[in-house]
N, C-alpha and C positions, 0 to 999 in steps of 0.2 A: 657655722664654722666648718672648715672642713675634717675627714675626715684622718687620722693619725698616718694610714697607708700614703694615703694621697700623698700629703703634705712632705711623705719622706722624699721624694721622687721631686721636691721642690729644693730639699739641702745637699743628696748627698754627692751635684757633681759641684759645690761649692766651698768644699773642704778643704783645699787644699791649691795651692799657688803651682804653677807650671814653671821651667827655668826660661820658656820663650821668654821675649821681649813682649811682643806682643802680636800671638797667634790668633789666627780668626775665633770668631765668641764659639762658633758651633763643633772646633775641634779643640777648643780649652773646654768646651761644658763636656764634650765625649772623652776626651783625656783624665778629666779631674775625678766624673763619673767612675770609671772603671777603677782608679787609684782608691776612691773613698769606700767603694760596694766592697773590693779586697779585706780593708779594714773593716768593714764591719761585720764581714762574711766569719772573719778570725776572730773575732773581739768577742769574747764569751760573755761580760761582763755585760757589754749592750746590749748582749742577746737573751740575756735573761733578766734586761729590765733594769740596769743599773743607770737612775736618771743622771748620779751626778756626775758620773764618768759620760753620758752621751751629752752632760751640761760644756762639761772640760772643753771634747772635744770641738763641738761649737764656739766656745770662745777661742778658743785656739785657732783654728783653720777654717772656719766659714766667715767669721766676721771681717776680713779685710774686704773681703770680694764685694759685701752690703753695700750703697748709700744709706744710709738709713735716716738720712735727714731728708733726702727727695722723697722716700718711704711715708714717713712723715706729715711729711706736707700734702702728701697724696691722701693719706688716709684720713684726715684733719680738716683737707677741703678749704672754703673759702674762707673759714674761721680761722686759715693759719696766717693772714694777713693782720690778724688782730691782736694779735699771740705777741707777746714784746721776746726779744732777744733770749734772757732770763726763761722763758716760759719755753719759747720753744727747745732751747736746750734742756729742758726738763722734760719735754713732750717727746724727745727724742731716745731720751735715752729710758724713758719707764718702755716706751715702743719697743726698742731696740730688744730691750730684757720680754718685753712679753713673747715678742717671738723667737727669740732665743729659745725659749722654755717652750716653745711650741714644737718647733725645731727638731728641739731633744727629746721630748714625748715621744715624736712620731719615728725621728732612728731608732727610738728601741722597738718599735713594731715592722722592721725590714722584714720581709721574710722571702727572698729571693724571686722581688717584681721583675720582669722583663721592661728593659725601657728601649723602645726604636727610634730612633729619628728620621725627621724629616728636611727632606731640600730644604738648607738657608737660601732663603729670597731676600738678598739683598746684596747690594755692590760693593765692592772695595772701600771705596768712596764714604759708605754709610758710616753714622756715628751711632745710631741707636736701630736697634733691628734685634727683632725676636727669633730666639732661637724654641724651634716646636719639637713635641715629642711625644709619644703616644706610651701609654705604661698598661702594661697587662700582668693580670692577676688571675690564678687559677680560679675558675668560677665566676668569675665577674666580666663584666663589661667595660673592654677599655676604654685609659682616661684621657683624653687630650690635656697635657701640661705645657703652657708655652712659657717662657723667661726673658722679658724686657730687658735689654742690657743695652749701657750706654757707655761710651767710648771717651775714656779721661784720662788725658796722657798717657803712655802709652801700656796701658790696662783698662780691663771690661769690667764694671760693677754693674749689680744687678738691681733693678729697682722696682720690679712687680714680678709675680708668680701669677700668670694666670690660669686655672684650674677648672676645666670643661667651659671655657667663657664667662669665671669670673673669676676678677681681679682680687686675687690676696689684701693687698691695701686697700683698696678703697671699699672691700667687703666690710672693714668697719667704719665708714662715712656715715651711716646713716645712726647707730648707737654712739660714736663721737660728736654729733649733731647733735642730738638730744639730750647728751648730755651735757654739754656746750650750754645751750638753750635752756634747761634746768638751773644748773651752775656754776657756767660759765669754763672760762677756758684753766682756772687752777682747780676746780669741779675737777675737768675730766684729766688732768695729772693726778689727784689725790685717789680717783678711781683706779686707776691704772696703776698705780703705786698699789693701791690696796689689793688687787687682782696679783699682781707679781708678788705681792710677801703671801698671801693663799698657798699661790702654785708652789710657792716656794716650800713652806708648810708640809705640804701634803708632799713634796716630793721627800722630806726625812722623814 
């Protein structure tokens, strides 16, 4: 998994809705960015680790921007075709809460990354096109972050984080696989349920 820093640099330009109609991805993800880094720069409470206020604000203002059903299905793989209705709406949403809490973890370790971007390569025209971004951190070696977003009605959702060349979702295809395989596809809901009341746990 990656790493909490990373991962921040993957939520915080997704916090929050723009009043455009519908602005290109790579000046809604620069616009939202700057809005969400504000609040959390001020938010003392994030800043010293308060999960369930970095919980709040996740469900509040990142969660519209999600698919988290193509999320999903990405990360779940060829076994989502096996998945009945019932299952995947369950696969969705234990999904949705794990990285929610992922999410939140990783806001409360901002600690004033620089994030650059890069030329959007892609036309007017496009419906899906990734928006890229380089994140630097005192001491370290900058990260390439890119953000899959795909174009439905007239707003951008996001439906992969990828993170130095790998893809947030389908980084767990291979442990949903096998667990799949073990079993089966209410197996790897009952996991994922039991991973989320954990996190859950340890964050009171």
């Amino acid at each position: 998994m990656f790493g909490r820093n990373v991962l921040v640099a993957g939520l915080v330009w997704l916090a929050s809705m723009s009043v455009w109609a519908a602005p290109s991805p790579d000046a809604l993800v620069r616009t939202v960015m700057d809005e969400v880094l504000e609040i959390v720069r001020k938010d003392e409470a994030i800043q010293s680790g308060d999960a369930s206020r970095a919980v709040a604000l996740v469900d509040e203002k990142v969660l519209p921007h999600f698919d988290f059903r193509i999320m999903t299905s990405l990360a779940v793989g060829r076994d989502w075709r096996q998945a009945t209705p019932a299952q995947r709406d369950r696969l969705t949403s234990a999904f949705r809460t794990l990285l929610v809490r992922t999410y939140s973890n990783a806001l409360t370790q901002y600690r004033d990354q620089q994030i650059d971007f890069k030329p959007l390569r892609a036309k007017p025209s496009d419906t899906d096109v990734t928006v890229r971004t380089e994140v630097r951190q005192a001491g370290a070696k900058p990260i390439d972050i890119d953000y899959a977003l795909e174009k439905q009605g007239d707003n951008w959702k996001v439906y992969d984080v990828v993170v130095a060349g790998v893809s947030l979702v389908t980084n767990y295809r291979s442990s949903f696989a096998s667990e799949i395989r073990s079993n089966g596809i209410d197996g790897l809901i009952k996991a994922l349920e039991a991973k989320n009341a954990a996190l859950a746990g340890g964050a009171k």
